[in-house]
N, C-alpha and C positions, 0 to 999 in steps of 0.2 A: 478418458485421459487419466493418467498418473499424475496428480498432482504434489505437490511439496510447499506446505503450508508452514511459514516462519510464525510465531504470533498467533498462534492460532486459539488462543483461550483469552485473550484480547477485548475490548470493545467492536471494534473494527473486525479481528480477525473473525470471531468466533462467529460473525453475521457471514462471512464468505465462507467461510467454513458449510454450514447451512450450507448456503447456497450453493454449492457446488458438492452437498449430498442430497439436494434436491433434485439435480439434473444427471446425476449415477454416477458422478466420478470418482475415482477409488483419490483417497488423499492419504498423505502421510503429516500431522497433524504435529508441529514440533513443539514444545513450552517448555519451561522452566518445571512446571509441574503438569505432564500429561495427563494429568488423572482428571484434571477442571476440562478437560475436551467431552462434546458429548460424544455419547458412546453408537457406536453403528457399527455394523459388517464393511460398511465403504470405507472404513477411518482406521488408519492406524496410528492410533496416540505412542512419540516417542517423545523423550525428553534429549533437548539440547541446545548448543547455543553460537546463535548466533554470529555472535564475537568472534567464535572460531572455526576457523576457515578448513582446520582439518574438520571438527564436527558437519559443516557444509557441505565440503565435498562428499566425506561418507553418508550422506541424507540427500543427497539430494540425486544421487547415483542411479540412471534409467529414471528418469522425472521427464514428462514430457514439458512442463514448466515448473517454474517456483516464482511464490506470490511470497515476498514480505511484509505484514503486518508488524514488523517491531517497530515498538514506541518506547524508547528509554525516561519519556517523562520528563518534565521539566528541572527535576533536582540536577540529570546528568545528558546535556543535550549532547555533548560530544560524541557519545557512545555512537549516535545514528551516525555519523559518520565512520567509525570504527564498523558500525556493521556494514554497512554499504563495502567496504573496501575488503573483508570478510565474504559476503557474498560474490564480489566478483571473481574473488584469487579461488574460493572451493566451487563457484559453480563451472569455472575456466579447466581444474581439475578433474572432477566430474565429468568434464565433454556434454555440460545441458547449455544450450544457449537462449531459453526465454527466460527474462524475468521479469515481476510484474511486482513494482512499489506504490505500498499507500503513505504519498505524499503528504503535503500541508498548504496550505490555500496562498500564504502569505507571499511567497514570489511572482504571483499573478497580478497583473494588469487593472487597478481598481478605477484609472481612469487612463486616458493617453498618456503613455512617458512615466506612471506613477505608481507604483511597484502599493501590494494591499500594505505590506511591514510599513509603509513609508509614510503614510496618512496618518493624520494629526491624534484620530482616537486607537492607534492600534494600540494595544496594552502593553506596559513596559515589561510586565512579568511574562509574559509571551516571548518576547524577542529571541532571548537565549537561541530556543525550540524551533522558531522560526527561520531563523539563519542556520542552523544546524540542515535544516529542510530543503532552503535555497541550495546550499553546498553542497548536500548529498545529490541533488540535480544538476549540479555541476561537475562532483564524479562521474555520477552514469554520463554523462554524454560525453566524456574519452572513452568509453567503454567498447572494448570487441566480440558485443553479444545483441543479441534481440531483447532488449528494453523497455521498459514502457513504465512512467511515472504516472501515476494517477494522480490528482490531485483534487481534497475533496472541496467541497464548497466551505465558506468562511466560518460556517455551524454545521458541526455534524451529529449526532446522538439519536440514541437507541429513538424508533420512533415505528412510522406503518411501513409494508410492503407494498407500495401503490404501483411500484412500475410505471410511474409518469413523471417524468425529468427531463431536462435537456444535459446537452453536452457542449464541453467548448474548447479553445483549445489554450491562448495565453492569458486570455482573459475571465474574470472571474463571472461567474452565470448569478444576476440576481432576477427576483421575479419583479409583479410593476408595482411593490414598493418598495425596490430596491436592497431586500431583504438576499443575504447569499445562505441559503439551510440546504440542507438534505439529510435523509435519515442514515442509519445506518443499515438498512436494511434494503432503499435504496441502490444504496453505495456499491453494494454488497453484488446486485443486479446486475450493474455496468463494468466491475471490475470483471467477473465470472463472463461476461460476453466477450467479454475482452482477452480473456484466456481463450476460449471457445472460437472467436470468430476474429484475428488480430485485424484491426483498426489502425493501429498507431505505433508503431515499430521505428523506435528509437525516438520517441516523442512526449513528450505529454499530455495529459488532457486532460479534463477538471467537467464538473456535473453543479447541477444547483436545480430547482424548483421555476 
């Protein structure tokens, strides 16, 4: 497959990245500074941006998907939004209709009725990022394309490639000490299946240990 890789030198990004030059797919690897992308024959490191929607469209042109791994970071949560709204005006341009977003855990279901942001220890310096994450999952699904939010578990970070996780869909996956982790390497597994083999098409759906 052709893929079109937002984020791609990333936390997040750069383990799907991997991952989807593990299994042959030619990607086209977009950052801010191409040159932080590892380098392969499958990988064509460009630079660009998100934000804009003509950049989009001209990148993601014959993609048979595009995965966004942008993370604006807690200083400027709005921007996810501004890129969410960017990807769908250049990918509607373009004529590509998969896209596949790495979400944020906190929209999710942490008990009946009670949303994870909503619970008494979620951290206040989070929030911003948080609700930025809920609303971009609220754009996509007005959307007129093949979709799919991924969302990761409530801890994610660099860690093994063990290929043993579950999956869920509104609700957050903790293991039986009620711990919600997964690595990013993980992550990385289920997102790339999920290009590869569509599951969940205009949905979301979230992983954990």
């Amino acid at each position: 497959m052709n893929v079109v890789l937002f984020g791609a030198t990333g936390m997040v990004g750069s383990r799907i990245l991997n991952e989807l030059i593990s299994r042959g797919h030619h990607v086209t690897a977009v950052a801010r500074d191409p040159g932080k992308a590892v380098a392969s024959p499958l990988v064509q490191a460009l630079q660009g941006d998100v934000l804009n929607s003509t950049d989009v469209a001209r990148l993601a042109k014959g993609a048979d998907a595009v995965v966004s791994a942008y993370s604006p970071g807690m200083e400027e949560p709005e921007k996810l939004n501004d890129a969410v709204k960017s990807l769908l005006t250049g990918l509607k341009q373009a004529g590509v209709k998969r896209l596949l977003m790495v979400g944020g855990a906190a929209g999710l279901e942490a008990a009946p009725g009670l949303r994870l942001i909503d619970t008494p220890n979620f951290p206040a310096e989070w929030k911003g990022i948080a609700q930025a994450h809920i609303h971009a999952y609220e754009i996509l699904k007005t959307a007129d394309l093949d979709w799919t939010y991924f969302n990761p578990a409530a801890l994610i970070q660099p860690g093994q490639r063990t290929d043993k996780f579950r999956l869920g869909k509104d609700v957050i996956v903790v293991d039986e000490k009620g711990t919600s982790s997964i690595s990013t390497e993980d992550y990385a597994i289920a997102m790339v299946d999920e290009v590869e083999h569509p599951q969940h098409i205009r949905q979301r759906f979230t992983i954990g240990y």
